[in-house]
C-alpha positions as CSV (number, residue, x, y, z in Angstrom):
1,X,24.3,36.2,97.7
2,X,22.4,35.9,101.3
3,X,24.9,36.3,104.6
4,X,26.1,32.5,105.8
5,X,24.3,31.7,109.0
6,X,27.2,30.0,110.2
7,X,29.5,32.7,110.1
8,X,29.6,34.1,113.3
9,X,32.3,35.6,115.9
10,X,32.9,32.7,118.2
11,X,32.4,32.1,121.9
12,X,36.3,32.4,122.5
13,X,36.2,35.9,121.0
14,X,33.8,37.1,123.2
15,X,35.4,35.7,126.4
16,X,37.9,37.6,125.2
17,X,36.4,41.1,124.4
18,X,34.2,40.6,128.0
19,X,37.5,40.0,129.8
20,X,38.9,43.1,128.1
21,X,36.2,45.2,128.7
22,X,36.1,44.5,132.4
23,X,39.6,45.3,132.7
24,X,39.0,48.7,131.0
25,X,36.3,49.6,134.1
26,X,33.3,49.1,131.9
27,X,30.4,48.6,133.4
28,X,26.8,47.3,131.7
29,X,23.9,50.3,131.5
30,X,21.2,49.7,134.6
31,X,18.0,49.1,134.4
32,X,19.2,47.0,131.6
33,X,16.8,47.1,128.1
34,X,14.6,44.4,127.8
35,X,12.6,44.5,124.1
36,X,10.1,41.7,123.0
37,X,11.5,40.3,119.4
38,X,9.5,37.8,117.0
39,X,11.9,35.9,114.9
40,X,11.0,33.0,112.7
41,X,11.7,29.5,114.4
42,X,13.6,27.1,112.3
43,X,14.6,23.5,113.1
44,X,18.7,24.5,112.0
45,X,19.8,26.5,115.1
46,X,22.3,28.4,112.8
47,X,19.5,29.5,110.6
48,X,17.2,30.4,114.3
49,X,20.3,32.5,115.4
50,X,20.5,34.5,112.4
51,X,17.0,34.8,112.5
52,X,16.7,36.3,116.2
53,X,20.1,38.5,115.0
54,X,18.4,40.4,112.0
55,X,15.4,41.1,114.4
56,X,17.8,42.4,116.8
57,X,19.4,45.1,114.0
58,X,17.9,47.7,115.1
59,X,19.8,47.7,118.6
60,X,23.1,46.3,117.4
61,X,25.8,46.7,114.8
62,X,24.4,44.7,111.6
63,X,25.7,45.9,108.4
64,X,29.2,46.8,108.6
65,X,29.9,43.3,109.1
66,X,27.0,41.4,107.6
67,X,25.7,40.3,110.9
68,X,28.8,38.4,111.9
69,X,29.1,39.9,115.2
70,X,25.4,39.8,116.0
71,X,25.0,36.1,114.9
72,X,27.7,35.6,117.9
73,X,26.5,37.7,120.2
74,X,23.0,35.8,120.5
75,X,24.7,32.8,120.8
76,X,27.5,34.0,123.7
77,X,25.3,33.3,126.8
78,X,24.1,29.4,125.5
79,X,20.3,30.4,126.5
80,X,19.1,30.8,122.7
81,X,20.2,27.0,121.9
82,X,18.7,26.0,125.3
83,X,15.4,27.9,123.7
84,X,15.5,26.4,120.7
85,X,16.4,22.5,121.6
86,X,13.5,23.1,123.9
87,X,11.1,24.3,121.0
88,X,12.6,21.4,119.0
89,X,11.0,18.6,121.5
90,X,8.3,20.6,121.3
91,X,7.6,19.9,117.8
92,X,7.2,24.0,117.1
93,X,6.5,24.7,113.7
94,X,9.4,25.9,112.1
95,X,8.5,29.3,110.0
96,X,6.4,30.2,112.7
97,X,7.2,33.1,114.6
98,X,8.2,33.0,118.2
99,X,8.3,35.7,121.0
100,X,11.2,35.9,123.1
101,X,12.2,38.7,125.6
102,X,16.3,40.0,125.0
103,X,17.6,41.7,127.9
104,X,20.5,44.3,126.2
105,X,23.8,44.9,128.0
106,X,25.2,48.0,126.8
107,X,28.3,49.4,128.3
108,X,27.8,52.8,130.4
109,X,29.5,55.8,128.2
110,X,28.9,59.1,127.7
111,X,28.8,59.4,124.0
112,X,25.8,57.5,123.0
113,X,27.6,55.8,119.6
114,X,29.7,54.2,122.1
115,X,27.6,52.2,124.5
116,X,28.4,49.1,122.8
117,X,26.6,46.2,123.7
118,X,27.9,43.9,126.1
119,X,25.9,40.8,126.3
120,X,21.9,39.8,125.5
121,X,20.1,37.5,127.8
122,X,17.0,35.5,126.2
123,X,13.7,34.6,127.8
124,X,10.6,32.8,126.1
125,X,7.4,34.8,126.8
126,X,4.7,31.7,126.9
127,X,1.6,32.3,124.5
128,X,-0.8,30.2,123.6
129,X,0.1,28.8,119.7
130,X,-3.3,30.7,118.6
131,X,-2.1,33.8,119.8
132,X,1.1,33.6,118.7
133,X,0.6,36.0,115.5
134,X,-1.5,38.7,117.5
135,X,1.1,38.9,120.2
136,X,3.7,39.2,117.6
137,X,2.2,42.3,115.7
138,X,1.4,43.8,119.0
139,X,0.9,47.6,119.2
140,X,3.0,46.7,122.2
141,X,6.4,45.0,120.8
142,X,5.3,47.5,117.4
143,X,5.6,50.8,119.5
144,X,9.1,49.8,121.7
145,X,10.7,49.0,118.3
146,X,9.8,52.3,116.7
147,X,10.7,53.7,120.4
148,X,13.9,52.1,119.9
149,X,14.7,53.1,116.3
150,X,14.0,56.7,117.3
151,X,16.3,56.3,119.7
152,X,18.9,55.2,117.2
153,X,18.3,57.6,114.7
154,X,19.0,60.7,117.8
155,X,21.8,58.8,118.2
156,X,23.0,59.1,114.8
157,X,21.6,62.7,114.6
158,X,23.8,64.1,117.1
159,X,26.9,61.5,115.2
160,X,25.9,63.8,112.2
161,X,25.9,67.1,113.7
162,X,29.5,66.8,114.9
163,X,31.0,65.8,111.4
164,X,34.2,67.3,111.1
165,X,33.3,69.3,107.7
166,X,30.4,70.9,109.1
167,X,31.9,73.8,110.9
168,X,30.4,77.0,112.4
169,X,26.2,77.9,112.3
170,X,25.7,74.5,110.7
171,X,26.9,72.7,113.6
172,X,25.2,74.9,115.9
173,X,22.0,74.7,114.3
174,X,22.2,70.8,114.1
175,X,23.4,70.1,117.4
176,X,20.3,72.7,119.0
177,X,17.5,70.2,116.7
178,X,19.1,66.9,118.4
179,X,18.7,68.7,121.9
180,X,15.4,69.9,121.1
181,X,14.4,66.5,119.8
182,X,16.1,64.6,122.6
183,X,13.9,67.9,125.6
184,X,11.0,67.3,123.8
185,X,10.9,63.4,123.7
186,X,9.6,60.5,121.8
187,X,6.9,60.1,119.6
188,X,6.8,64.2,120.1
189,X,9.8,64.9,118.3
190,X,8.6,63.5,114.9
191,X,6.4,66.4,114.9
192,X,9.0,68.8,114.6
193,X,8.4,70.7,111.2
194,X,9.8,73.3,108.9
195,X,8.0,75.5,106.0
196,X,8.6,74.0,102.6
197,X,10.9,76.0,101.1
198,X,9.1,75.4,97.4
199,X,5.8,76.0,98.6
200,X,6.9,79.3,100.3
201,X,9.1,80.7,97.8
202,X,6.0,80.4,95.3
203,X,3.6,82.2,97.8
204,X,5.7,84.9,98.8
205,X,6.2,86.2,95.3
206,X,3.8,89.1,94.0
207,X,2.5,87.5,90.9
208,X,1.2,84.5,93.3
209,X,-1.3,86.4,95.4
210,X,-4.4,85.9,93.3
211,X,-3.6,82.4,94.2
212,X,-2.7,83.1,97.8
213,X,-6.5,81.8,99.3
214,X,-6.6,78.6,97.4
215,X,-3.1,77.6,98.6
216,X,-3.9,77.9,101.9
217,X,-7.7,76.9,101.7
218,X,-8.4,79.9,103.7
219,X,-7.3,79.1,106.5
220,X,-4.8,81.2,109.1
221,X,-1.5,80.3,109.8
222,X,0.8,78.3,110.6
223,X,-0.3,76.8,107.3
224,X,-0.4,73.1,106.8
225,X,-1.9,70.4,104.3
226,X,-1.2,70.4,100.5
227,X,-1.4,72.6,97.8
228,X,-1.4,70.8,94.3
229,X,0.2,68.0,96.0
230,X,2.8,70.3,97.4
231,X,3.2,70.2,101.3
232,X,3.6,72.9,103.5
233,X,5.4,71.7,105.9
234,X,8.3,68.8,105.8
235,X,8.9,66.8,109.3
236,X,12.8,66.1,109.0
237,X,12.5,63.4,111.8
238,X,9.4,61.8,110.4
239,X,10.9,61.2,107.1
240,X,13.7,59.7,108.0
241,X,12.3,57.2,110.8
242,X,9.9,56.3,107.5
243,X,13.6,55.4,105.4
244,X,15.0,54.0,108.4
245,X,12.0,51.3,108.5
246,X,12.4,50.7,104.7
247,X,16.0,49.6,105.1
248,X,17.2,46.1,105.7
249,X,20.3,47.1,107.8
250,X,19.5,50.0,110.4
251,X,22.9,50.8,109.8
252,X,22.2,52.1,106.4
253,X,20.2,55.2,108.2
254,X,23.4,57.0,109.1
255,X,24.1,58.5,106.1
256,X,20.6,59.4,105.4
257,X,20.0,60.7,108.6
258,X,22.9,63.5,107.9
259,X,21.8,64.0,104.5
260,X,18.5,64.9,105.3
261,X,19.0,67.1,108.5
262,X,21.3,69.2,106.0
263,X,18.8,69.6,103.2
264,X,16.7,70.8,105.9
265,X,19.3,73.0,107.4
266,X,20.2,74.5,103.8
267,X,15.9,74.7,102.8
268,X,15.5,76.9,105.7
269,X,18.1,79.4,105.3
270,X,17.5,79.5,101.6
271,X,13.5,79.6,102.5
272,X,14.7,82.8,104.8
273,X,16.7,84.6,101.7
274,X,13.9,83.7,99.2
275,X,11.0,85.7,101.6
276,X,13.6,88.7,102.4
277,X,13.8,89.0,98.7
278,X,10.4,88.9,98.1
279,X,9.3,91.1,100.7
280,X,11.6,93.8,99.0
281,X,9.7,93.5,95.6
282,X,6.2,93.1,97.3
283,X,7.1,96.5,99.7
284,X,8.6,98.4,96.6
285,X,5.7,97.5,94.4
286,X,3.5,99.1,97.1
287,X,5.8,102.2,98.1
288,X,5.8,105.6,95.6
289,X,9.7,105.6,97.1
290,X,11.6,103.2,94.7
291,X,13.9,103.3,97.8
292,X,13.3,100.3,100.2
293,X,14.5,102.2,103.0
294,X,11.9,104.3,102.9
295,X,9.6,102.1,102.9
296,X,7.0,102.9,105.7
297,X,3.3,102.0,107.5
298,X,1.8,98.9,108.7
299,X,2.5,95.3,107.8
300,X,-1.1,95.2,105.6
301,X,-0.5,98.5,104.5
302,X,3.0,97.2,102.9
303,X,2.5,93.5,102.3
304,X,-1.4,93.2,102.1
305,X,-2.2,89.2,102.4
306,X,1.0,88.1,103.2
307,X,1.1,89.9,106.4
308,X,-0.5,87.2,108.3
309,X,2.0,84.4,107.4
310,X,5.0,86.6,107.6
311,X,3.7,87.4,111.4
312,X,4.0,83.4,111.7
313,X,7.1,83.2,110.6
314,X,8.8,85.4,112.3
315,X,6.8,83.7,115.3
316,X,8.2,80.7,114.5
317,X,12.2,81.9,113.9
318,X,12.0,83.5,117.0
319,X,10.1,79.7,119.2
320,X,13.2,77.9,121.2
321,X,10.7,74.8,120.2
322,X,10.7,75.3,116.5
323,X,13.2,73.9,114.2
324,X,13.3,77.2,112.4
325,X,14.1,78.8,116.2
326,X,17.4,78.2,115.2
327,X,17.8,81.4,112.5
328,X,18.2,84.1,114.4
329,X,19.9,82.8,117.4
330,X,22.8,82.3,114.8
331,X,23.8,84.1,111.8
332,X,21.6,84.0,108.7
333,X,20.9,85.4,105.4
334,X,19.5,88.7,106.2
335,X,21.2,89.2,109.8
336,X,18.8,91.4,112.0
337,X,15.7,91.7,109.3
338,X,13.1,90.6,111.5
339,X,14.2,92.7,114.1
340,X,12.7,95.4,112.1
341,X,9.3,94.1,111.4
């Protein structure tokens, strides 16, 4: 069953929650955002709204309440019906898509979850009707909405790292990758990268390193690319801005957000364990001393091939920019191992 498109929070209501929000001291965010959007015109101005609202879902609260408030919140300032009476005369083809400019109000607050939006202002960008589908998938409009999601999901990164049963390292860890994310900035940040914990735990292991060349194709580390489909490396960021675009309610993301950035969090210190362990057989199997203790020489001289990558990886548990930085600055599986090496 499709959401009513003339169920929305009335003009009253709003009047209302304005009033109130003035009285509390709250104060709109300046400059103000201004996006491009490039909703479907239709000739019922309740159907139009809830059009321009679902393009606007990625800015505002959508799918807790099926678009009721956003349906009234286009309609609050009366320039969206001025807009559309004015396509009407116009004789614009309704199904076609039209480019308007929202200017977003958000209240000024220090947690980012809670700089609710305020008002939205329309404006008609004039096009020519024959441009009308170029300007609309412009790299443009298609970059400051993918700017914008990514701005959500840090948002709802750093709503995840403070969940109340994740306690201690966890929290650290996850509140360090939002701040690195947020220092190192957008499109940046969907770079940000971890080892594949199944690709690793298969090449650190002794019986693997006939194989050890054609997983890595040769080449030094940090390793990257595909080894029987297998990738080396999984961008935690990436993937979820890639879910995020796949669901109809940008709402939905939350949860996936949190799951994801835990998996990580869990494949990295589990990665960490699985090479320790490895290392010890590797070392042993090397060593006339059963005793790994005693277990002396040079990195080749104890771990032949796998030298090079474990070099990188202890490079990379030890980078502030790395999402794997954040292993040794806390507590992990093997506290103070790579001290040693």
């Amino acid at each position: 069953m499709g959401v009513q498109h003339d169920d929305y929070m009335t003009i009253e209501k709003f009047r209302k929650r304005a009033n109130e929000q003035i009285l509390a001291g709250w104060t709109p965010i300046l400059p103000k955002q201004v996006v491009a959007i490039t909703p479907k015109f239709d000739y019922s101005f309740d159907s139009f709204a809830a059009n321009v609202a679902y393009e606007l879902r990625h800015y505002i609260v959508y799918r807790t309440d099926g678009g009721y408030f956003a349906r009234g919140l286009v309609r609050a300032t009366g320039e969206l019906a001025i807009i559309h009476e004015e396509l009407r005369k116009q004789r614009y083809p309704s199904g076609q898509r039209i480019t308007l400019a929202a200017a977003l109000y958000r209240r000024s607050h220090k947690v980012p979850t809670n700089r609710w939006m305020m008002s939205i202002k329309f404006g008609r960008v004039n096009i020519a009707p024959d441009e009308a589908e170029k300007i609309a998938a412009s790299t443009g409009v298609t970059t400051q909405s993918d700017k914008n999601l990514a701005e959500r999901v840090l948002d709802w990164a750093a709503q995840a790292a403070n969940e109340p049963s994740w306690t201690g390292d966890r929290k650290k860890r996850l509140g360090d990758w939002v701040d690195l994310a947020r220092n190192v900035g957008y499109p940046q940040f969907l770079e940000l990268w971890h080892y594949n914990r199944g690709l690793v735990a298969l090449f650190v292991q002794p019986q693997f390193s006939n194989r050890r060349k054609a997983m890595t194709g040769g080449r030094l580390p940090p390793y990257d690319g595909t080894y029987q489909g297998i990738p080396w490396r999984v961008y935690p960021f990436k993937l979820i801005m890639a879910e995020c675009k796949r669901k109809i309610y940008a709402d939905d993301c939350y949860a996936y957000v949190a799951n994801q950035l835990a998996q990580s969090e869990r494949d990295i210190l589990g990665m960490i364990d699985d090479v320790y362990k490895a290392m010890n057989k590797t070392a042993m199997a090397t060593s006339q001393d059963p005793r790994p203790a005693s277990i002396t020489g040079s990195p080749e001289a104890r771990f032949g091939d796998l030298a090079p990558f474990l070099r990188d990886l202890k490079k990379q548990l030890k980078t502030v920019k790395s999402l794997m930085g954040t292993f040794t600055k806390y507590t992990q599986v093997q506290a103070g191992f790579w001290d040693g090496y």
